[in-house]
N, C-alpha and C positions, 0 to 999 in steps of 0.2 A: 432670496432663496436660501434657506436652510443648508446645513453641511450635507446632512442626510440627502434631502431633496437633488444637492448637487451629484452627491455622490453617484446614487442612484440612475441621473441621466446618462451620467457617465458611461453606466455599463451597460441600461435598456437597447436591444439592438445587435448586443453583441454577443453572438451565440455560435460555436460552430456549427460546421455542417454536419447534418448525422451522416454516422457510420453508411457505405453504401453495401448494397448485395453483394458485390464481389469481393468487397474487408471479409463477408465471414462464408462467400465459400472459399476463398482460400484459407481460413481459417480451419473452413470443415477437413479440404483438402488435408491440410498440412495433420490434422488429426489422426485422419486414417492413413497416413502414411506411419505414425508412429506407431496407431494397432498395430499394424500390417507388422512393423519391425518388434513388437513386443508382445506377437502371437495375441491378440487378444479380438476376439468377435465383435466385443462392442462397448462403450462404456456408458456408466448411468452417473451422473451428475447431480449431485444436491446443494451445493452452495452457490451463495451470490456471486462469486464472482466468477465461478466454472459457467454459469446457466450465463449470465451476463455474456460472458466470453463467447459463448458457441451459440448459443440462441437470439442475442441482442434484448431480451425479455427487460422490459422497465418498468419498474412497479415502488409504489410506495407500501405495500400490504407485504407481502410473502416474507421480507424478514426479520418483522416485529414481530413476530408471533410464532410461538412453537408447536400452535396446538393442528397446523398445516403442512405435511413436507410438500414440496415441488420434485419432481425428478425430471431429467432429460436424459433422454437416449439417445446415442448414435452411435448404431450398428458399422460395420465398417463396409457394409456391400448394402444394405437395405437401406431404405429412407429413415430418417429421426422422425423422433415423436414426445412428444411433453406429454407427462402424463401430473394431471395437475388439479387440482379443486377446484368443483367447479363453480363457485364463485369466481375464480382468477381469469376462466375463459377469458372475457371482451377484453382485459387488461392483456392477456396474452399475443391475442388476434391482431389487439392494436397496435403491439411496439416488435412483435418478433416475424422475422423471417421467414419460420418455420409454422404453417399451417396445418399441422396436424395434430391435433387435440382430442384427447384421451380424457374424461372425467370420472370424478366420483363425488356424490354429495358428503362431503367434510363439515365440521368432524366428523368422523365415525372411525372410532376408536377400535373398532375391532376389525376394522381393514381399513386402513388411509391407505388405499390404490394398492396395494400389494398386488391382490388378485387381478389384477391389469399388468401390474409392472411385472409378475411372476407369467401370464399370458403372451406378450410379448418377445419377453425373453427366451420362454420356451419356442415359439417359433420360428428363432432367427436360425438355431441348427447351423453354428458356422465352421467352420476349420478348424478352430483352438479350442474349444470348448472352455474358452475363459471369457469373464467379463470381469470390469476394473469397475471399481469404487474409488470414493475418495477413504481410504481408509490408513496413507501414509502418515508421516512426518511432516509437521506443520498445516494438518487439515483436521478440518471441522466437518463430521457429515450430519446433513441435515434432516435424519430422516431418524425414528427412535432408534438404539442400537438390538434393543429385540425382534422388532419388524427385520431389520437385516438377518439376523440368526434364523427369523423363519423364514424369511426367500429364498435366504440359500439351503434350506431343507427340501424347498417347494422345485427348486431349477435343475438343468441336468448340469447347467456348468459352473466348476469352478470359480469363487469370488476371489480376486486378487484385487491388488491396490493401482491406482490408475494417479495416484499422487503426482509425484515425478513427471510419469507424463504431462500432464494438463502443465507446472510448474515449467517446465521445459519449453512448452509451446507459447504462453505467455512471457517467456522469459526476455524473447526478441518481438521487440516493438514494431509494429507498422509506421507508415509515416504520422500515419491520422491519430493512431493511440498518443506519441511520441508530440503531436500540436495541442492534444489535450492537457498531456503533463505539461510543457511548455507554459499553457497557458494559466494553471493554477498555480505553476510556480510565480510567474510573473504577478498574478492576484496578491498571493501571501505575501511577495517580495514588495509591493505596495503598501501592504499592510504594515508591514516592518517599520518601514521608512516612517510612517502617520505614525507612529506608537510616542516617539520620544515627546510630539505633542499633544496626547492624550493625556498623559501621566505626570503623575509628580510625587515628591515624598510625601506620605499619610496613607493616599490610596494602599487598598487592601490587597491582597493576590485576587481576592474575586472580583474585585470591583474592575482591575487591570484586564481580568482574563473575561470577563464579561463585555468589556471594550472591545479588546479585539476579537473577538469572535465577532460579534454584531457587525466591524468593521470589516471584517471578511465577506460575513455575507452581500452587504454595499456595495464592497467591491465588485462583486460578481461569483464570488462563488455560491457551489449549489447547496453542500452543508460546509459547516466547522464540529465532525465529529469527534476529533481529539488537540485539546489542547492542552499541554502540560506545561504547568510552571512552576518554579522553586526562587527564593532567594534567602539570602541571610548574608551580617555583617561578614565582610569581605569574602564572602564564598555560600556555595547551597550544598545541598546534601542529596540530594536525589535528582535525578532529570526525567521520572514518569510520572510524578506526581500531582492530581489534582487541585487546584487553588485552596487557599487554607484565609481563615480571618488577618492571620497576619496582615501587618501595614507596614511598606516602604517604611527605611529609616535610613540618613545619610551614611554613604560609607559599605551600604547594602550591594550586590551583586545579583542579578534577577538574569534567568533565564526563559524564557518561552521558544515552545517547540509546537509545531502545528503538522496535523494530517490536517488538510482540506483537501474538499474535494470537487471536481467540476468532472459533467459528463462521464461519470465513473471513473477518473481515474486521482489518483493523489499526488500530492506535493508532500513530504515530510523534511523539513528542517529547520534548524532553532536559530535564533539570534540572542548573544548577550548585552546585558546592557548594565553600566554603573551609575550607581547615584552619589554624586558625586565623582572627586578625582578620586584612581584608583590608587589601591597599595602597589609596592614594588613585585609583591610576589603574584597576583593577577596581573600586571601589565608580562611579568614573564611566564604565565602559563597560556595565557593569552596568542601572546606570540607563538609560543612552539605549537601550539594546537592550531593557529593559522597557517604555518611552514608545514606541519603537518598534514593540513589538507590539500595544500600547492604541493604538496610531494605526491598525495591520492589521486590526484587527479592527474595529474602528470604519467604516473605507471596505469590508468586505465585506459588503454590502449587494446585493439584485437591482438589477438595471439597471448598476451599477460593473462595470468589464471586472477582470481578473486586474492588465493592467498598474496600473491606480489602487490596486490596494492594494498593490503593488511602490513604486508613486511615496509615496504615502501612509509608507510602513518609511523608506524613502531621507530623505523630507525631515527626519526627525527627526533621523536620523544625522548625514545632512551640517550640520543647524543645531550637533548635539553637537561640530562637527571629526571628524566622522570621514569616510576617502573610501570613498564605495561603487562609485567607478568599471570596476573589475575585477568586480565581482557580476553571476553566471547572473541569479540568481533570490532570491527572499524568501517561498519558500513550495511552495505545489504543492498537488495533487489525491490525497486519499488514500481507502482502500477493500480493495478485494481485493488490492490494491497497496498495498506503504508509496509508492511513488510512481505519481500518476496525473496524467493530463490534469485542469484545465490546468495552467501554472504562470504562480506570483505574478514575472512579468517583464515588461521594457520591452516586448519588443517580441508581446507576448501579449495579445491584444484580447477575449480570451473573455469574454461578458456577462455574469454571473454570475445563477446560478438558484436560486431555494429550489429546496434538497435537495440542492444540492454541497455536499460538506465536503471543507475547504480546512483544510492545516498551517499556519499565519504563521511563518514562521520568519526574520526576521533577523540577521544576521551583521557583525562587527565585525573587523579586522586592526587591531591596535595593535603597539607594540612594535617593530616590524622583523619579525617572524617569529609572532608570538600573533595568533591566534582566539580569538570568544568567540562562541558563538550561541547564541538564546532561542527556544522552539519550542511553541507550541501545536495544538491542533486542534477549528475548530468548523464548523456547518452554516451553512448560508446559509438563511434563512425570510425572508417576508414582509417582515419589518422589519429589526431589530435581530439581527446575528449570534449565534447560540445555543451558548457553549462549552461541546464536549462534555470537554475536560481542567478539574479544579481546577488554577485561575490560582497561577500561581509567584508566591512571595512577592515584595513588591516589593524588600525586599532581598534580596539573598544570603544563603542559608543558608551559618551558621558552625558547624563542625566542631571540636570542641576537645577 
């Protein structure tokens, strides 16, 4: 039998259990309790991972393609309703919750469902006379931005931003979203492990990043939609970047960092790895950006805000000499998103709650021009923070 073949048996079989009816009316619940608290009648939903969230909708179609929007509505006293293309119907019928189905023959460019979603919404008539969109910070809406400008000509109520909320609701994990991350962490974390025999010096950054990825999916996850790699002699330069022709050379430093994904939800974080023994100065950035994330994880505790375990990464750095003073952030909020509300930064006061899972991620500038950053991912409980990644060795994995 083949490695593949092996692999593969491996994981055939092993699928969680879907989401049940009562993950998403409490989910609906807990929604309209935040309308309720942010005056708003109703909200309309256009992204993956909003519709995901509240309606369960599973589809490979709706967001490859621009020339479709999807919307969902829930009213905060009326029943919801997808109002959706209608090729998407039997795709709707089959994976969501929510059986009430609204169409219109798409494309058609000069009403993609407006005049349904403006019908609608005129008859909800509620308290606020507001309805939210995703039209905050850090959202994408998925619907033209001119069609929006003329709904809201068409409606009597007020458009506001429904960002925040939705980020907030999502923010705290169920158990079941929380076995999903788990479990792709544990996928990727497999992955890792298989890498140092995969590779060797010559291989290219693509021929590496094309490994693993393919190795992800064996493993069992459902895509490998981001993977970023970088190396160069004893340090890299970027930690978002694409695979390039470059080829391993002894003495080189490589990083890879993965969102994968299972059952909608992600895993994001990197492992370093050298080829060859390392220099003195990577075995000491090495270390403080490891001590650094034993310090993250350690302050992500309930009641500690996001900035404390930003402050908590920094101080170990700055104790190592190193400056963190140009650093976003040391971390973030991950889920249906490889990045989510909150993030691990100064000026981020968010409380921290069992059932947020949080990346740690620390980051290092040596050299004049090198990066180096260490990344985990765990939940936030009761007590003691719960890593759902197996912890990077405390040294650097050597490649030889």
């Amino acid at each position: 039998m083949s490695k593949s073949q092996s692999l593969l048996k491996a994981t055939i079989g092993y699928e969680l259990a879907p989401f049940t009816a009562k993950e998403f009316e409490l989910r609906v619940e807990r929604a309209r309790a935040a309308m309720t608290r942010q005056g708003l009648d109703a909200v309309v939903v256009t992204s993956k991972a909003n519709i995901e969230y509240l309606a369960g909708l599973e589809t490979q179609f709706a967001w490859n393609t621009p020339s479709r929007p999807w919307y969902f509505v829930l009213p905060r006293t009326l029943p919801p309703v997808a109002i959706i293309p209608e090729i998407g119907a039997t795709n709707w019928l089959s994976t969501s919750w929510c059986q009430n189905v609204k169409t219109w023959p798409s494309p058609r460019p000069d009403d993609e469902g407006i005049t349904i979603l403006k019908d609608y919404l005129t008859d909800i008539r509620g308290s606020f006379g507001k309805v939210g969109f995703e039209i905050g910070p850090e959202s994408r809406i998925g619907m033209p931005v001119s069609d929006l400008f003329r709904l809201k000509s068409l409606i009597g109520s007020k458009i506001v931003d429904c960002t925040m909320l939705m980020a907030e609701l999502r923010a705290v994990k169920s158990p079941a979203e929380i076995q999903r991350i788990r479990h792709i962490c544990k996928i990727a974390g497999r992955t890792f492990e298989e890498l140092p025999a995969m590779v060797s010096i010559g291989d290219s950054e693509k021929d590496i990043c094309r490994m693993f990825a393919a190795s992800l999916l064996l493993n069992g996850a459902d895509k490998a939609p981001y993977t970023s790699i970088a190396s160069g002699p004893d340090g890299y330069q970027s930690i978002i970047m694409g695979p390039t022709d470059r080829r391993i050379k002894r003495g080189d430093i490589l990083i890879l960092d993965t969102g994968a994904e299972y059952g909608g939800y992600f895993c994001d974080f990197d492992r370093n790895y050298s080829f060859g023994r390392p220099s003195e100065t990577i075995v000491h950035i090495y270390d403080a950006l490891w001590r650094a994330t034993e310090a993250g994880i350690e302050a992500a505790r309930p009641g500690n805000t996001a900035a404390e375990v930003f402050h908590a990464q920094a101080k170990v750095l700055t104790d190592a000499g190193i400056d963190v003073g140009n650093v976003g952030r040391f971390g973030h909020g991950l889920g249906k998103l490889i990045t989510e509300y909150p993030s691990n930064a100064p000026s981020d006061h968010t409380v921290l709650r069992p059932g947020m899972v949080l990346t740690i991620e620390p980051s290092a500038m040596f050299g004049g021009n090198c990066i180096m950053a260490h990344e985990e991912d765990l939940v936030i409980t009761d007590d003691v923070a719960d890593l759902l990644t197996p912890r990077a060795g405390r040294e650097i994995t050597v490649i030889d």
